[in-house]
C-alpha positions in Angstrom: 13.0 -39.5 86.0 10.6 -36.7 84.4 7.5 -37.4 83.7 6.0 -34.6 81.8 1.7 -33.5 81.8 -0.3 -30.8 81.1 0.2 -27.4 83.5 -2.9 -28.5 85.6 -3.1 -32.2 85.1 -2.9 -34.4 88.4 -3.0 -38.1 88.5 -5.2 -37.9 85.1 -2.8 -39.5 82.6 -2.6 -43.4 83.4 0.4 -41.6 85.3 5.4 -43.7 85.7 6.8 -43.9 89.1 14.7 -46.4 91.0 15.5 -46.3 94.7 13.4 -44.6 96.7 14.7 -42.4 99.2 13.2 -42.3 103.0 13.5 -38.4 103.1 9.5 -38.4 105.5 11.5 -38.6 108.6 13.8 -36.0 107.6 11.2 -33.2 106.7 9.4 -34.2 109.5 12.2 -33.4 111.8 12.4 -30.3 109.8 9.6 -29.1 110.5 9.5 -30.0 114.6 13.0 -28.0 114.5 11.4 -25.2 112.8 8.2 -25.0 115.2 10.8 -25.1 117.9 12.9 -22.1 116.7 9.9 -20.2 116.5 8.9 -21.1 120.3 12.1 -20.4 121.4 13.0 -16.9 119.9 15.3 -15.1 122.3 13.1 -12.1 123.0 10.1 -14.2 124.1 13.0 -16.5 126.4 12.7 -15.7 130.0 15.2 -16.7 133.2 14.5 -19.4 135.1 13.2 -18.4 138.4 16.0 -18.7 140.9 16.0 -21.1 144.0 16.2 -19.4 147.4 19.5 -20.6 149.2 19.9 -23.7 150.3 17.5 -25.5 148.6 18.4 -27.1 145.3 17.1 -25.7 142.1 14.5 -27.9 140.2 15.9 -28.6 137.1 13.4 -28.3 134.2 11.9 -31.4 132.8 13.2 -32.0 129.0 10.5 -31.3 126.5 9.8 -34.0 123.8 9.0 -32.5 120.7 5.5 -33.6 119.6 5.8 -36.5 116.5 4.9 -34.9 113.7 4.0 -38.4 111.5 0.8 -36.9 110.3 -0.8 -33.7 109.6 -2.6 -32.1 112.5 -6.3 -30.0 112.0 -4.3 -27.3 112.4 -1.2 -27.9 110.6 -3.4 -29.1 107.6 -2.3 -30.7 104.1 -0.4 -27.0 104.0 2.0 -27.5 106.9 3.7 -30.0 104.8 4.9 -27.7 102.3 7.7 -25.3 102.3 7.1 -22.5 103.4 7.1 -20.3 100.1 4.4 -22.7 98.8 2.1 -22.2 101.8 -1.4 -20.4 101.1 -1.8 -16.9 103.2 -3.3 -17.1 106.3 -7.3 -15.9 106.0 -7.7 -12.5 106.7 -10.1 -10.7 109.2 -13.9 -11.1 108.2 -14.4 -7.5 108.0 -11.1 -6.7 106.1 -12.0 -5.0 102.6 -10.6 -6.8 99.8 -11.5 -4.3 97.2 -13.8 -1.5 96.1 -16.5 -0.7 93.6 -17.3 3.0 93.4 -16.1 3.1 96.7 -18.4 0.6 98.0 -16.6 -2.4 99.8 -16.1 -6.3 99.4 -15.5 -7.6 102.7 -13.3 -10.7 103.1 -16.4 -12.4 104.8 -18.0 -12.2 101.4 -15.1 -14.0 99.9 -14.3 -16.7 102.0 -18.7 -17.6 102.1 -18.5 -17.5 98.5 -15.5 -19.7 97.7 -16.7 -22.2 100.1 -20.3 -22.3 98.6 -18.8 -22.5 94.8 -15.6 -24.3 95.4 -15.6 -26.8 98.4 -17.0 -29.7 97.1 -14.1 -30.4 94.7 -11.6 -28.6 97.1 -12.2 -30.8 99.8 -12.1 -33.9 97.4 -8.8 -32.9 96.0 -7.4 -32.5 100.0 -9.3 -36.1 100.6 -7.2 -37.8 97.9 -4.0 -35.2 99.3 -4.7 -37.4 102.2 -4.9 -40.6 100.9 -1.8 -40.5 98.8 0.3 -38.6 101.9 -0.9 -41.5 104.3 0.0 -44.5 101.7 3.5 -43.0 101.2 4.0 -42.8 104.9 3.0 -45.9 105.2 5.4 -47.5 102.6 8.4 -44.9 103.7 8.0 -43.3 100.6 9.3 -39.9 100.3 10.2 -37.3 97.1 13.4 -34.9 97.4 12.2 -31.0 97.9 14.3 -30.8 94.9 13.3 -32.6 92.9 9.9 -31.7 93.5 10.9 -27.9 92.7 12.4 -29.3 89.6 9.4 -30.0 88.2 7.2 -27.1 89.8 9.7 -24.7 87.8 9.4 -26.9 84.7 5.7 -26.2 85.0 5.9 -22.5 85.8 7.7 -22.7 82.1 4.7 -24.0 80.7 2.3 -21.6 82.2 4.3 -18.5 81.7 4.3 -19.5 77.7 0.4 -19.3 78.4 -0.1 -16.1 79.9 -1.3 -12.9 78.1 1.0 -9.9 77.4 1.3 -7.7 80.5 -0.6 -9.9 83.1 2.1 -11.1 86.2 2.6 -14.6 86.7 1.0 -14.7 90.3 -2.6 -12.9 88.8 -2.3 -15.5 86.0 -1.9 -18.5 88.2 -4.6 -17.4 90.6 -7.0 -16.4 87.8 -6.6 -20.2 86.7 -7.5 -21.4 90.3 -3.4 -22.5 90.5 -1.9 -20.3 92.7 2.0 -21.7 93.8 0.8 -23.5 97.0 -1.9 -25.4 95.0 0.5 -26.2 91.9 3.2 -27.2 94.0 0.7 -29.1 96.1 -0.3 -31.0 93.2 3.2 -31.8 91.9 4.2 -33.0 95.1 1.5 -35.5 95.8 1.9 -36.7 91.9 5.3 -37.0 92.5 4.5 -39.3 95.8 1.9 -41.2 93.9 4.4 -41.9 90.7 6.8 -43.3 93.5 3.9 -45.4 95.1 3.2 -47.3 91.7 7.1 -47.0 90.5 7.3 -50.1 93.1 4.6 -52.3 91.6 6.0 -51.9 88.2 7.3 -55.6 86.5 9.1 -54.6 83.3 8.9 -58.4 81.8 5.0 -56.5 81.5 6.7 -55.2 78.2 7.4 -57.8 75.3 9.5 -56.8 72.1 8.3 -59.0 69.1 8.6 -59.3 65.4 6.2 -60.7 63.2 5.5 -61.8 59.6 1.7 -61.3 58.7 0.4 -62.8 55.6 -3.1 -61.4 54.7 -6.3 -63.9 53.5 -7.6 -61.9 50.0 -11.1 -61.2 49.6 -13.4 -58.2 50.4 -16.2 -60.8 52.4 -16.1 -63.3 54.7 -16.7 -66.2 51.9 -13.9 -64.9 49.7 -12.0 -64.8 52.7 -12.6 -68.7 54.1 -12.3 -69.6 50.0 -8.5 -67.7 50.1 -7.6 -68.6 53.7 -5.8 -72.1 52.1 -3.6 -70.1 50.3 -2.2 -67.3 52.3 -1.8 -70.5 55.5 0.1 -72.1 52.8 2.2 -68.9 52.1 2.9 -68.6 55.6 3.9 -71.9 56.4 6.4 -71.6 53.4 7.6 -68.7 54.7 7.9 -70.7 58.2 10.0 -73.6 56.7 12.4 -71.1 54.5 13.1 -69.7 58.3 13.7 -73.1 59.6 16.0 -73.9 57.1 18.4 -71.3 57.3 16.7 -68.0 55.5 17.4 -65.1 57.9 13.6 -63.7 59.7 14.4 -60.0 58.3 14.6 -61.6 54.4 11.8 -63.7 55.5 9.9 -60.0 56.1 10.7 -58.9 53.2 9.7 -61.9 50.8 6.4 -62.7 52.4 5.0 -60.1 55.0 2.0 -58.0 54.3 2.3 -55.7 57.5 3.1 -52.3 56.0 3.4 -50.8 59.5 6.4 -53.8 59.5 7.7 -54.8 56.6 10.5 -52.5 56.5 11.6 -52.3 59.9 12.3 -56.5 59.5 9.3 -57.1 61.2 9.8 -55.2 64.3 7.3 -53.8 66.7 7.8 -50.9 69.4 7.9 -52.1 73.2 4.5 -52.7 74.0 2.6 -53.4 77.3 1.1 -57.2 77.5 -2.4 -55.4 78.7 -2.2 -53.5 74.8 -1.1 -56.8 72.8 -4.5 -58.9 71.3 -4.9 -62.2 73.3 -4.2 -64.5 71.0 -1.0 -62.9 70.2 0.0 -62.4 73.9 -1.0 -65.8 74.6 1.3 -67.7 71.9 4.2 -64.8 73.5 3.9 -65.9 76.6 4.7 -69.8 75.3 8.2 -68.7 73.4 11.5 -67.7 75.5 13.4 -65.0 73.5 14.9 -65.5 70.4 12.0 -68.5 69.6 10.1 -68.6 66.8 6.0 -69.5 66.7 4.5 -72.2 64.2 2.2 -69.9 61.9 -1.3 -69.7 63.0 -4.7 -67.5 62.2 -5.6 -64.4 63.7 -7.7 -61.3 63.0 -4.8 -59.9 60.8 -4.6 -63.2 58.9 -1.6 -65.7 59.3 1.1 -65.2 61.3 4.3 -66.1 62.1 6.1 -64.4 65.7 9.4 -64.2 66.9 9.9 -62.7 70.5 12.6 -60.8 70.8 13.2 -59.5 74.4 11.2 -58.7 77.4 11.6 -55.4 79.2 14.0 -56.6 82.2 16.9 -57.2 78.8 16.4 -53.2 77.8 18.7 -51.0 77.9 19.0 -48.5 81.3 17.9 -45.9 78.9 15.1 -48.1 77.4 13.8 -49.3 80.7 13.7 -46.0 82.1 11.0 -45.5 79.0 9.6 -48.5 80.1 9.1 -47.5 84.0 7.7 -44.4 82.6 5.1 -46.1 80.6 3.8 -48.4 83.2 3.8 -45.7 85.7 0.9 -43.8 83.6 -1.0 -47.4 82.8 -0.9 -48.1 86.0 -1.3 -44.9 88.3 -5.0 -44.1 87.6 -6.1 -47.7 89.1 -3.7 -47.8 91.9 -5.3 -44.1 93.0 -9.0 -45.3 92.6 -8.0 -48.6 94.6 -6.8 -46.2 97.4 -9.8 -44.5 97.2 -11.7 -47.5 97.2 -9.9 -48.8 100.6 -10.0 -45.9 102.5 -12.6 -45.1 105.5 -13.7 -41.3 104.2 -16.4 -38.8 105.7 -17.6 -35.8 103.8 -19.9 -33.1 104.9 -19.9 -31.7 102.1 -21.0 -34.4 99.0 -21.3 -37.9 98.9 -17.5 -39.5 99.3 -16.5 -40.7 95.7 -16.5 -44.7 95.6 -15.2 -45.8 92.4 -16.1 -49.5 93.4 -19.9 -48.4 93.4 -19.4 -46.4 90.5 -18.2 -49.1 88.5 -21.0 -51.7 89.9 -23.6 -49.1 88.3 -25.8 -49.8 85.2 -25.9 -47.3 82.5 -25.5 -43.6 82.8 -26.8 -41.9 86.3 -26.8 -38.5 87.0 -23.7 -38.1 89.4 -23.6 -35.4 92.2 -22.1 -32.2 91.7 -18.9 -31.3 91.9 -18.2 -35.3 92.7 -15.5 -36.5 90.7 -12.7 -39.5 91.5 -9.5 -37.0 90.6 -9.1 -32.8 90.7 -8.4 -31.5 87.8 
């Protein structure tokens, strides 16, 4: 599935998530196989010490490669990327960086000032990293490498139509504090979250309904009560012509007042059961498809409903839609709810609690650089 955003967005849009595929294990092994290569390179092998005659030789225990289910303090939320997406290491303190009239910026300069400016929102973008990578372990969840350079290069497309004449693609993305291993970071652990809620998604969420609305006249709430007889009237003739035969679309036509409607036969879009008013939703959730409601009031004035289908009897092309929607209504949630549960320590700031967050009355000054999701 694609699910498109802007350049730098991650986990803003409320974010959809199809069989999942179990591919952890397999770039876990990966990478153990790749630390082991580089342990192992022929120059750095040596013989094995030989025995002295008549004794046996000791044979060499066999070496259990180390589990690599989680990232270590040293492999960091980095290891877990391939390796073209992996930041530089840091260089020496006293390398010079650059030059101003000959006078030097030291790397030391660099890294003190980053960290003073940019670690309180770095190191609550690498918390939620965290959260998300240990949830999707957690429920084997896993995304392809391809398909997660799918959408990286479908990204570098949007930035590139972004950039000013004669300025490289690397400067540009590191002037915009989105050099690859960040940006592909970011896809990734979308990618994982989108997957996480994919799994919590019911698409009978989604309701397809048609509708006949007839309007109570009058510009005030008297002249409104005084026409309401009349346009209850309407719609209950309107109600009994259906019952007797006369098609719901010709129904639509003679009597509706919807103008978003009319001409569609009364038909609305798929829509989300969170998005539909509760008295509407409520008299839904009573019909089975293809049933018809008895006309009743609601802020629109009279109506008369007719479900038509429920998001598990889409199409495969209009479910995917559907998946896609209730990924973003949901994703924003599930992430704070993961935030919410988890045990977190910063040194840095405050940890972000949505939960306390939402328990607060009125407007508070929040702590810099806190916020629930990296932009």
């Amino acid at each position: 599935m694609n699910y498109r955003y802007g350049v730098l967005g991650i986990l803003g849009l409320a974010l959809v998530f199809s069989p999942l595929i179990s591919g952890a294990q397999q770039q876990q092994k990966k990478q153990t196989q790749d630390t082991k290569r580089t342990q192992q390179q022929p120059s750095q092998q040596k013989e094995p010490p030989t025995a002295p005659k008549g004794q046996a030789q000791a044979q060499p225990k066999p070496q259990t490669p180390p589990k690599a289910t989680q990232p270590t303090a040293q492999q960091g939320a980095f290891g877990l990327l391939p390796a073209p997406y992996r930041p530089p290491q840091l260089p020496p303190a006293n390398q010079v960086v650059a030059t101003v009239n000959d006078e030097p910026i030291l790397a030391s300069e660099v890294i003190q000032y980053s960290y003073d400016c940019f670690a309180a929102t770095a190191v609550e973008e690498l918390i939620l990293f965290r959260i998300i990578e240990q949830e999707a372990r957690k429920e084997g969840v896993s995304v392809p490498e391809s398909e997660i350079e799918a959408r990286y290069k479908q990204q570098l497309q949007a930035i590139e139509a972004q950039m000013p004449p004669g300025m490289s693609i690397e400067d540009f993305m590191r002037r915009s504090q989105a050099p690859p291993s960040r940006l592909y970071g970011r896809i990734r652990i979308q990618m994982l979250a989108e997957k996480l809620v994919e799994r919590q998604v019911n698409l009978d969420e989604f309701i397809e309904y048609s509708q006949i609305v007839v309007r109570i006249q009058g510009n005030t709430p008297e002249q409104q009560e005084e026409n309401a007889p009349a346009a209850e009237a309407r719609a209950r003739e309107a109600y009994q012509k259906i019952q007797e035969g006369l098609d719901f679309t010709e129904a639509v036509k003679q009597y509706s007042d919807d103008p978003f409607t009319k001409d569609r036969g009364g038909k609305l879009n798929w829509l989300n059961v969170n998005f539909i008013p509760q008295d509407i939703r409520e008299k839904l959730n009573a019909l089975q498809p293809g049933q018809m409601s008895e006309p009743f009031r609601s802020a629109a004035g009279f109506v008369i409903l007719r479900k038509e289908r429920t998001g598990s009897m889409a199409s495969p092309e209009e479910q995917q839609d559907l998946r896609e929607q209730a990924v973003r209504i949901k994703l924003g949630d599930y992430v704070r709810q993961l935030q919410a549960r988890a045990k977190i320590t910063n040194t840095i700031v405050k940890p972000y609690n949505p939960e306390e967050a939402a328990q607060q009355e009125g407007p508070r000054p929040r702590t810099p650089g806190a916020r629930p999701v990296p932009r």
